[in-house]
C-alpha positions, 0 to 999 in steps of 0.5 A, a space after each residue: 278837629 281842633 284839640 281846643 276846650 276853649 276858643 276866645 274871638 275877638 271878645 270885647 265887653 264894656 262898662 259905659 266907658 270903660 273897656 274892660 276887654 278890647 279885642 281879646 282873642 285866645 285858646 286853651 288846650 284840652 288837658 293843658 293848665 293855662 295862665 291867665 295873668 296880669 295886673 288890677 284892672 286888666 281885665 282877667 275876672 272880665 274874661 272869667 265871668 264871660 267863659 262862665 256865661 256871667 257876663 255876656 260879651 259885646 262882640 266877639 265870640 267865646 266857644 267852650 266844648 266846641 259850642 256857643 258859651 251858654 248856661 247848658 255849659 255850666 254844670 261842665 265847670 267849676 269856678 273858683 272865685 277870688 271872693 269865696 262864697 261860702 254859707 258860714 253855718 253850714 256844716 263843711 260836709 252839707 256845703 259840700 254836698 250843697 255845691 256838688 247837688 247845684 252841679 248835677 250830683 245826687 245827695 249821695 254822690 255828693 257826699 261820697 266824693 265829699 269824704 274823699 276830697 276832704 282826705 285827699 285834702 289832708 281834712 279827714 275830722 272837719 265833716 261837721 264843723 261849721 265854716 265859721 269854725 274854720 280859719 282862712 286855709 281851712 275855709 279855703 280847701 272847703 271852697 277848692 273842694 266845693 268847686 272840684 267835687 262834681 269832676 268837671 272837665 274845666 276848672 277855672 281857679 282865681 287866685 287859688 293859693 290866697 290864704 295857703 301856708 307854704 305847706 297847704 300850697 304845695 299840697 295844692 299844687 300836688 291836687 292840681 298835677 292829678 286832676 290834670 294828669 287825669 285830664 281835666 283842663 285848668 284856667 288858673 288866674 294867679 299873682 304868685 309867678 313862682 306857681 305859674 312856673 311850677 304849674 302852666 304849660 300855655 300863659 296869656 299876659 293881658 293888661 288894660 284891656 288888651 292881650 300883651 304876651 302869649 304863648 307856651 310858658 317855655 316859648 315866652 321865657 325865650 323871647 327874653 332870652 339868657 340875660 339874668 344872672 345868679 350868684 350864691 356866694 360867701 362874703 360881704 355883699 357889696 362888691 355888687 355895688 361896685 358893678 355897672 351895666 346891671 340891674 339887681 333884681 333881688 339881693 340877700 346876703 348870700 345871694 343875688 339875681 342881676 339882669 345884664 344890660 349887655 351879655 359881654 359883660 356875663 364873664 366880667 361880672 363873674 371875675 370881679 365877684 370871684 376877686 371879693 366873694 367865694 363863689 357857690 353858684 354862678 348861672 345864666 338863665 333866662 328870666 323868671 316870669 316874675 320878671 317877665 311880668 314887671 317888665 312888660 307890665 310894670 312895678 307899679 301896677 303889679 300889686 293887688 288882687 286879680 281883675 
């Protein structure tokens, strides 16, 4: 018996002539946060409304709790969207419980666990104001806990951290850990690379279309093998324009990350630094997905919003 909550085969859906998705085969892992990843118009929010029984694939199949995608489905889901969709007049605590009503939950169900989230959520006082009242962040822990009130197995999360300070991200970051640990199974779509490191055991980079990396997270990043170097020094940054064979992916005054061509030169590099920098922090590593993804994908298309 398979251990798979979602199976994709061969799903191919299409706008005239445009291919949204060609082809796309893959699986989620009950319990597992998967990434689902790549750049405008690479067919993710495709994919996304096709799980979610929006859009009806062409051809192919998609399977979810071991059956045919289907409206029965649904109340087993909860969909975060990019664009948020929340009734600006409501109240916060009668938008919740609207959402968790739609989901299957009695009035009082859902305004019990309404309370709760909005106190996990660090939102205890906010009950009676009206979504208008609230700004971007706050709008959007309404939204998160609109989509998570009824508990379901699968979350699927677009672009969950638009609109987060630093604080309220790891705070989300920390929610998703728990809802996880208690087993339930997360799609996360998301541009920020830093997160999918900190949060997904199982990625899929699709782009134009087609699927172009895929895997455990651990698994991907070794493909690339241990070829980024990071260096924290003290000293004038420019010795790192005298280097060849490099390429700086990031730079700051006292910190540098290089992709070498060539990893013979991992010990020359180190030498030359030493002779002009004081030295803090000299590691070899294997590349950030961040990286990972520009490489594969390309710079020029890694901007923007989740397609």
């Amino acid at each position: 018996m398979t251990n798979d909550i979602l199976q994709v085969h061969n799903a191919v859906k299409r706008f005239g002539d445009y291919t949204a998705t060609d082809n796309i085969s893959f699986s989620v892992r009950k319990g597992a946060i998967f990434g689902l990843l790549g750049p405008n118009g690479a067919g993710k929010t495709t994919l996304i409304r096709m799980i979610t029984n929006i859009l009806i694939p062409d051809s192919g199949e998609i399977r979810l709790f071991g059956e045919k995608v289907s409206a029965e489905q649904q109340n087993m889901i909860g969909y975060l969207p990019e664009e948020r969709g929340l009734y600006k007049k409501m109240t916060v605590i009668d938008q919740i419980r609207y959402f968790g009503e739609l989901k299957g939950l009695s009035a009082r169900q859902a305004t019990e666990r309404g309370y709760q989230w909005l106190h996990r959520m660090g939102a205890d006082g906010w009950e009676k104001k009206k979504i208008q009242e609230l700004s971007k962040g706050m709008s959007q822990k309404v939204q998160f806990i609109a989509t998570a009130v009824h508990n379901p197995p699968l979350l699927i999360l677009d672009e969950p951290f638009s609109g987060f300070d630093p604080v309220n991200a790891e705070l989300l970051i920390s929610v998703i850990h728990e809802l996880r640990n208690a087993g339930t199974t997360i799609i996360l779509s998301t541009h920020v690379m830093e997160q999918v490191e900190k949060l997904c055991d199982d990625i899929l980079l699709v782009n134009k279309g087609k699927v172009v990396l895929s895997g455990s997270v651990r698994d991907v990043k070794s493909q690339f093998g241990r070829d980024t170097v990071l260096i924290e020094f003290d000293g004038s940054d420019s010795f790192l324009d005298k280097l060849t064979g490099v390429k700086i992916i990031s730079r700051t005054s006292h910190r540098a990350e290089l992709r070498v061509d060539d990893t013979s030169q991992i010990q020359k590099i180190l030498e030359h630094a030493m002779k002009n920098v004081t030295i803090y922090k000299y590691e070899v590593v294997e590349p950030s997905l961040n990286e990972i993804f520009i490489t594969v994908v390309g710079g020029s298309q890694t901007n923007g919003g989740a397609q």
